[in-house]
C-alpha positions in Angstrom: -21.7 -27.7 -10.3 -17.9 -28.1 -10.7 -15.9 -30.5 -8.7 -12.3 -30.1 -8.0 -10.1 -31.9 -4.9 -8.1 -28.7 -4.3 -9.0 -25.0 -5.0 -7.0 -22.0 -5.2 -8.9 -18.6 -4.3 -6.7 -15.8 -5.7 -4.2 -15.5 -9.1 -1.2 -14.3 -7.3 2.1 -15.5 -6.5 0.9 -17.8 -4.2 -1.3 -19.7 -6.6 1.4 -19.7 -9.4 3.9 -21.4 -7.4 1.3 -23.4 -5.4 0.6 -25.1 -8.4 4.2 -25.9 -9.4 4.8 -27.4 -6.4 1.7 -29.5 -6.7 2.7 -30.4 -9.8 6.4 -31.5 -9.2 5.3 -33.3 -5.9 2.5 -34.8 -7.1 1.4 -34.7 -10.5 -2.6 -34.4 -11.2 -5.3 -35.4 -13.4 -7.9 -32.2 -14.6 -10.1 -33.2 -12.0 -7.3 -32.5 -9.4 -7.1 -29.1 -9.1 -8.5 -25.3 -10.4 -7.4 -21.6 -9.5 -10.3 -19.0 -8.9 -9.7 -15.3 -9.7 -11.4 -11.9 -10.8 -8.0 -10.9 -12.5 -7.8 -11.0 -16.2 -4.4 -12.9 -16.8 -2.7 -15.8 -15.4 -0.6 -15.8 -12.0 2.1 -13.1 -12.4 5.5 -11.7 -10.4 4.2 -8.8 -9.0 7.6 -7.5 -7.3 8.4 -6.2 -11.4 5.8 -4.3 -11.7 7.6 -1.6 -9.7 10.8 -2.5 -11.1 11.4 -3.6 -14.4 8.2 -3.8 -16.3 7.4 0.8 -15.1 10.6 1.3 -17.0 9.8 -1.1 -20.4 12.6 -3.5 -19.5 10.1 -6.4 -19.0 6.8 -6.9 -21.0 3.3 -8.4 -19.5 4.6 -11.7 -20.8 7.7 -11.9 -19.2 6.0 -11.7 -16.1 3.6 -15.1 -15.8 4.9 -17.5 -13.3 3.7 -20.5 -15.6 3.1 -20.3 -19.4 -0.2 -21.3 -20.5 0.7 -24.4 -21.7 1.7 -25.3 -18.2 -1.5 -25.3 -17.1 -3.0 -27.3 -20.3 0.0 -29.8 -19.8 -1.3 -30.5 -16.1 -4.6 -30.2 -16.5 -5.1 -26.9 -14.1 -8.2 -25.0 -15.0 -7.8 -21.4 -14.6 -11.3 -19.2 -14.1 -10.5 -15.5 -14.9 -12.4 -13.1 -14.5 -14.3 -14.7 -11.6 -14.7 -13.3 -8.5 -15.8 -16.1 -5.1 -19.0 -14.4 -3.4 -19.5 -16.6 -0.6 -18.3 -19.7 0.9 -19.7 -22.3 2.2 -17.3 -24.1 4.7 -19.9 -26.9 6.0 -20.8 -27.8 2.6 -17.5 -27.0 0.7 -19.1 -24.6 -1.4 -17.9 -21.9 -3.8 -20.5 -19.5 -5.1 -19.4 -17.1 -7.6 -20.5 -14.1 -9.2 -21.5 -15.5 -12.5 -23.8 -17.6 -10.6 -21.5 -20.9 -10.7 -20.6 -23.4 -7.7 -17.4 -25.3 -7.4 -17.4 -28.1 -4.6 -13.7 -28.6 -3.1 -12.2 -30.9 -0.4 -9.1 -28.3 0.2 -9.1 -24.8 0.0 -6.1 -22.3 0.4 -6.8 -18.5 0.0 -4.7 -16.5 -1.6 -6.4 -13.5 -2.3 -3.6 -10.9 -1.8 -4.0 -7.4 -0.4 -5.6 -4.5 -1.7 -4.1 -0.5 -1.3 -4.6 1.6 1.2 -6.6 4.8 -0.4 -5.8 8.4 0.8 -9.7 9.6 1.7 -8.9 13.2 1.3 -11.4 15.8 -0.9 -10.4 14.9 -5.0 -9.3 10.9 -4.2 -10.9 10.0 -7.2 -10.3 12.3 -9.5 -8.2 10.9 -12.8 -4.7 10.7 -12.9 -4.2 9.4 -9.3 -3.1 6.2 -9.4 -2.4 3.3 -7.4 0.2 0.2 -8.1 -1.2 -3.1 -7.3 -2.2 -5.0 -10.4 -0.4 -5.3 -13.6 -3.4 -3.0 -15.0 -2.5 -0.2 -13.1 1.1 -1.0 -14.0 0.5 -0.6 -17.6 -1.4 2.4 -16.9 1.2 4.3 -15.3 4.2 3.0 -17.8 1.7 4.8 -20.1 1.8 8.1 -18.3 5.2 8.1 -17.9 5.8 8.2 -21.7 2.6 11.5 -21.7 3.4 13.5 -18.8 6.8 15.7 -17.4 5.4 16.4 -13.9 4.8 13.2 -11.3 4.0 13.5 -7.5 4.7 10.3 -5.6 2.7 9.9 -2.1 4.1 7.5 0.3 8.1 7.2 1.1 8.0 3.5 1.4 8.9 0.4 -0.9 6.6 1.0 -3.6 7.0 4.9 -3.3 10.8 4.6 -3.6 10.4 2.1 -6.8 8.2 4.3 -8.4 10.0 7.3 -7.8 13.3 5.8 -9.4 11.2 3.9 -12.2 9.8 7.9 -13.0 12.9 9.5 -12.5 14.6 6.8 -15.1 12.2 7.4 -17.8 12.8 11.6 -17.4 9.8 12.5 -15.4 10.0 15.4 -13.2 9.4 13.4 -9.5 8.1 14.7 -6.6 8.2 12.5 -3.6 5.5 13.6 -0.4 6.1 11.3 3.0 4.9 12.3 6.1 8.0 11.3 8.3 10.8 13.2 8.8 13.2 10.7 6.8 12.9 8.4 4.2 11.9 5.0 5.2 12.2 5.7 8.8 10.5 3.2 10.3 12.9 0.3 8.9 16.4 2.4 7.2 18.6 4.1 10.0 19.6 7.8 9.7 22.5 6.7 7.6 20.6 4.6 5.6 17.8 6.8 4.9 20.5 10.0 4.4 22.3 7.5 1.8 18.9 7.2 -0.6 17.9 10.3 0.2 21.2 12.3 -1.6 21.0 9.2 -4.4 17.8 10.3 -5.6 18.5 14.0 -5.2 21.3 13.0 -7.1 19.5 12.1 -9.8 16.5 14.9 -9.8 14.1 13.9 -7.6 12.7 16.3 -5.2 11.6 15.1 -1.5 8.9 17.0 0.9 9.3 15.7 4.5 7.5 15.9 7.4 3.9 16.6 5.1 0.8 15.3 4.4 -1.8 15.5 1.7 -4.8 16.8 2.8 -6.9 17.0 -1.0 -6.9 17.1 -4.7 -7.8 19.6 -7.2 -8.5 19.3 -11.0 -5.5 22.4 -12.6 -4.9 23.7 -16.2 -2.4 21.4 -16.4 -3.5 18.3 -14.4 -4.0 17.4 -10.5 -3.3 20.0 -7.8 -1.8 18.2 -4.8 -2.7 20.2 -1.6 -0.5 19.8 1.5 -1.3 20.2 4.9 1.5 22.9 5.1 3.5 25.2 1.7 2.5 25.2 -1.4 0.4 23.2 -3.4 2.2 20.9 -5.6 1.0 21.2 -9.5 1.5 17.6 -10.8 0.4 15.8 -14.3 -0.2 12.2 -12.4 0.0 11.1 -9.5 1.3 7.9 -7.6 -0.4 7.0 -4.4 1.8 4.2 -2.2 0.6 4.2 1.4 0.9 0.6 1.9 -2.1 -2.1 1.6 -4.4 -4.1 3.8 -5.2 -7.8 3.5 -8.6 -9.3 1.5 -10.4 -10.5 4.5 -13.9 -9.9 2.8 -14.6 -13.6 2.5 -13.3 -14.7 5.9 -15.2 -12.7 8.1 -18.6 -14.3 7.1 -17.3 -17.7 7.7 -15.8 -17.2 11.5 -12.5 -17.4 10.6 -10.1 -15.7 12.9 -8.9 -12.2 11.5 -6.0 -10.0 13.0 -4.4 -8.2 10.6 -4.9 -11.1 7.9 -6.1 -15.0 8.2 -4.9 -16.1 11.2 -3.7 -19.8 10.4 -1.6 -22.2 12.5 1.9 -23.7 12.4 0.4 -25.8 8.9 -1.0 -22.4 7.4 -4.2 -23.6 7.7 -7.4 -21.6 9.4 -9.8 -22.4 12.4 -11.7 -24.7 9.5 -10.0 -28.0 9.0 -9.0 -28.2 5.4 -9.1 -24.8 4.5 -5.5 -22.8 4.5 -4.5 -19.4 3.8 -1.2 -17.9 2.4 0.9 -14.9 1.4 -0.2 -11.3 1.7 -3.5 -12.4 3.8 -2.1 -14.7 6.1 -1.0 -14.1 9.5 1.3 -16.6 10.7 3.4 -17.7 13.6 7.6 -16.7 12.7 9.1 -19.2 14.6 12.5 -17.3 13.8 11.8 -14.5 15.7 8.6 -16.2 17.8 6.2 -13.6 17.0 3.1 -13.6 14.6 3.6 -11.2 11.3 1.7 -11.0 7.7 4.5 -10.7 5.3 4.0 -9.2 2.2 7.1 -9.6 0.1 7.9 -12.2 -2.9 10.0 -15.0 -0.9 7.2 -15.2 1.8 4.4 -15.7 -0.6 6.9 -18.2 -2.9 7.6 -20.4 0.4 4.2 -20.4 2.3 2.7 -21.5 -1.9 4.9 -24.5 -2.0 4.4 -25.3 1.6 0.9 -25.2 1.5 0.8 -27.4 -1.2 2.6 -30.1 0.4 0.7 -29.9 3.0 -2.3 -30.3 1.4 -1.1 -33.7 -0.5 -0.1 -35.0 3.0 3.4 -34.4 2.0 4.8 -32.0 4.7 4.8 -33.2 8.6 7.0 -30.0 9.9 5.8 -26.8 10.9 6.4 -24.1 8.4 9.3 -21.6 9.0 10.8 -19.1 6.3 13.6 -16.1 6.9 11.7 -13.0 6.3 13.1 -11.7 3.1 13.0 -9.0 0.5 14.7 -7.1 -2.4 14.7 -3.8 -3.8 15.7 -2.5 -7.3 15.9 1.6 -7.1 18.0 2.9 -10.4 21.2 0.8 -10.8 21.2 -0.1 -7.2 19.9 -3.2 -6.0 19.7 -4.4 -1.9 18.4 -7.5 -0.2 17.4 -7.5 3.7 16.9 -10.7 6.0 15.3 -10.7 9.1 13.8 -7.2 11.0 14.8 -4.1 12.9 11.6 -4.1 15.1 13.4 -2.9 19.0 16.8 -2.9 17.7 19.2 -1.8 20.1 22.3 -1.0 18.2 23.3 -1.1 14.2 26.7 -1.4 13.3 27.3 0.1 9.8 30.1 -1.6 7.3 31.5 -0.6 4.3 31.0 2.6 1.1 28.4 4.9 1.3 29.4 6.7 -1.9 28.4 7.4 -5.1 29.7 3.8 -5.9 28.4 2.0 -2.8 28.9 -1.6 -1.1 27.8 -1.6 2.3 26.0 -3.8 5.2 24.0 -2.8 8.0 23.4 -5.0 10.7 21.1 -4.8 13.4 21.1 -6.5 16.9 18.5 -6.7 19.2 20.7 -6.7 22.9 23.2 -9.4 22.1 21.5 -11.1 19.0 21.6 -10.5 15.4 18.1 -9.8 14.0 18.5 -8.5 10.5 21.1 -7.8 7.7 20.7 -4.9 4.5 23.4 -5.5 2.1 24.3 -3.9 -1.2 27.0 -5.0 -3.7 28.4 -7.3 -1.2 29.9 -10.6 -1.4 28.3 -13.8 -1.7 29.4 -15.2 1.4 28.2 -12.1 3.4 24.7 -13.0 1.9 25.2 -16.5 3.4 26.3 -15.6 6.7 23.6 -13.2 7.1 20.9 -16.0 6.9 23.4 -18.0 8.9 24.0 -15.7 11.4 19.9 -14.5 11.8 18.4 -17.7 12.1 20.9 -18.6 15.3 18.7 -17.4 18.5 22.1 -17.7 20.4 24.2 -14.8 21.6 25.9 -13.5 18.3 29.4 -13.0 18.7 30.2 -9.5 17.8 33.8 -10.3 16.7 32.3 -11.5 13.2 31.5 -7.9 12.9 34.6 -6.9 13.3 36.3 -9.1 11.2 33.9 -8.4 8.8 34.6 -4.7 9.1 38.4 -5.2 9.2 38.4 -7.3 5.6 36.0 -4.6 4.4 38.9 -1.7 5.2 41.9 -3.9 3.8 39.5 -4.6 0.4 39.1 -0.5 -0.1 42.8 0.2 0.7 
């Protein structure tokens, strides 16, 4: 039976930056700490794997959080390959399924999210893929450098990556969404009008308002079979309908589940000692005064350090983080802060052009709840946290000002 005062369940983001943070806050001994996971390589930046590393730019080492002598230096053992079966909260008891048990005093779960599957007639046949782990990643970087023909299912972050990534790398790209714009739930109609002529732009095909209703094995690959036209004759497909969180292990043990882990203002569950972060945890914003599960890069990054602290006694406050998240689509890059959730107005800024620098600003009656800017100044960047974060009345004239230097800039 192994014995370590702090586990990690999960080889994520969360546990690579967890562990940095214990490490730089407190420094350990080998009998300190250990991270738990079935995947087959140390903690890695996921976000690349839709980015950088489909298109060849980034390799599978570019991508660990930590190198391995990180872990040797700190005396962190890693199990890969290792997948928790059952725990034992009472007892503080892992079980795993190569018939080990590790005893912990502090537990954080990290265990990520998992995609959603289309259950339509074919799902399984091959060359339908999903992007989650850097396996499939390497996968479909393969495929792109095989086939000429790829269908893309799903109009949202991942969807929009891997559409760009395949369009970069010469594929023929065919994206499938169900709404009647891209990204319609979060981009306004300009927004969504602005990538949509980008990608045409640049080849790629869009089929709105449609749903997949099955797969067929062709001549020359995978029919895709919409609900209504034509069928679609691809030679791989990418599935991105978003992801649900890995609750498997909490349910057993009572802990509250809502769309994730539900944990407190400390990140930690309805069992004292035991804490849950990133992907699976549903937590309390305090920004916005609302529970979410989060599942971009900064969320994951700030909860893992936090948690950490926490866990060494090291961190009184309650944990609060500015939603956050980046998207790399051809040569284009944006960042957004905050949300659009019951926006009332958005007040556009700036070029939407084939050489583009704009801000979009949303406001929720009289206060500013989240900012998507793209080749824009620094100091826009900063007020846009600035200006989110303030639960006051935002005064519009910053707008306008902003809007007014933005016109005198392109003159």
């Amino acid at each position: 039976m192994k014995r370590f005062k702090y586990i990690i369940l999960g080889g994520g983001i969360v546990a690579g930056y967890a562990v940095q943070e214990f490490a730089k806050v407190n420094g350990f001994n080998s009998d300190d700490i250990a991270i738990i996971t079935a995947d087959n390589t140390l903690p890695y930046e996921r976000p690349s794997l839709s980015k950088d590393f489909l298109t060849g730019d980034e390799q599978s080492s570019d991508l660990h959080i930590n190198k391995l002598d990180f872990y040797h230096k700190h005396g962190i053992k890693v199990y890969l390959y290792t997948t928790v079966e059952d725990i034992d909260p009472v007892n503080r008891i892992l079980k795993t399924d190569h018939g080990d048990s590790f005893v912990f005093e502090k537990l954080l779960i990290a265990t990520g999210s998992h995609p959603r599957r289309l259950d339509v007639p074919g799902h399984d046949l091959p060359n339908i893929y999903y992007l989650r782990t850097l396996s499939d990643a390497k996968e479909i970087r393969r495929q792109f450098h095989l086939v000429e023909r790829i269908t893309i299912i799903g109009g949202g972050y991942i969807g929009m990556e891997a559409a760009a990534a395949a369009a970069t790398e010469g594929a023929q790209v065919t994206v499938v969404f169900p709404e009647e714009r891209l990204m319609s739930r979060f981009f306004t109609e300009d927004l969504s009008s602005f990538f949509e002529k980008y990608y045409e732009a640049r080849g790629v095909t869009f089929i709105r308002h449609n749903k997949v209703v099955g797969f067929q094995t062709s001549k020359k690959g995978v029919r895709v079979q919409l609900e209504v036209g034509n069928d679609i004759e691809a030679d791989a497909v990418i599935v991105g309908i978003g992801a649900e969180p890995n609750v498997d292990l909490a349910r057993p043990i009572q802990l509250d589940v809502d769309d994730g882990i539900i944990v407190n203002e400390h990140l930690m569950t309805t069992i004292d000692g035991i804490y849950a972060a990133g992907d699976v945890a549903n937590f309390f914003d305090r920004i916005f005064e609302k529970r979410r599960r989060v599942e971009h890069w900064q969320n994951a990054v700030d909860q893992a350090r936090y948690v950490a602290r926490h866990m060494l006694g090291q961190e009184k406050e309650s944990f609060s983080t500015l939603r956050y998240f980046f998207s790399d689509i051809f040569d284009l890059s944006y960042e957004f802060w905050g949300e659009t959730e019951d926006a009332t107005q958005a007040v556009h800024i700036g070029s939407f052009t084939e050489d583009p620098s704009f801000g979009v600003w949303w406001l929720r009656d009289n206060r500013l709840i989240g900012s998507l800017l793209l080749n824009r100044p620094d100091d826009e960047r900063q007020n846009a946290q600035k200006w989110i974060m303030e639960p006051t009345s935002f005064d519009m004239r910053m707008l306008d000002q902003l809007a007014q230097r933005t016109a005198d800039q392109s003159t």
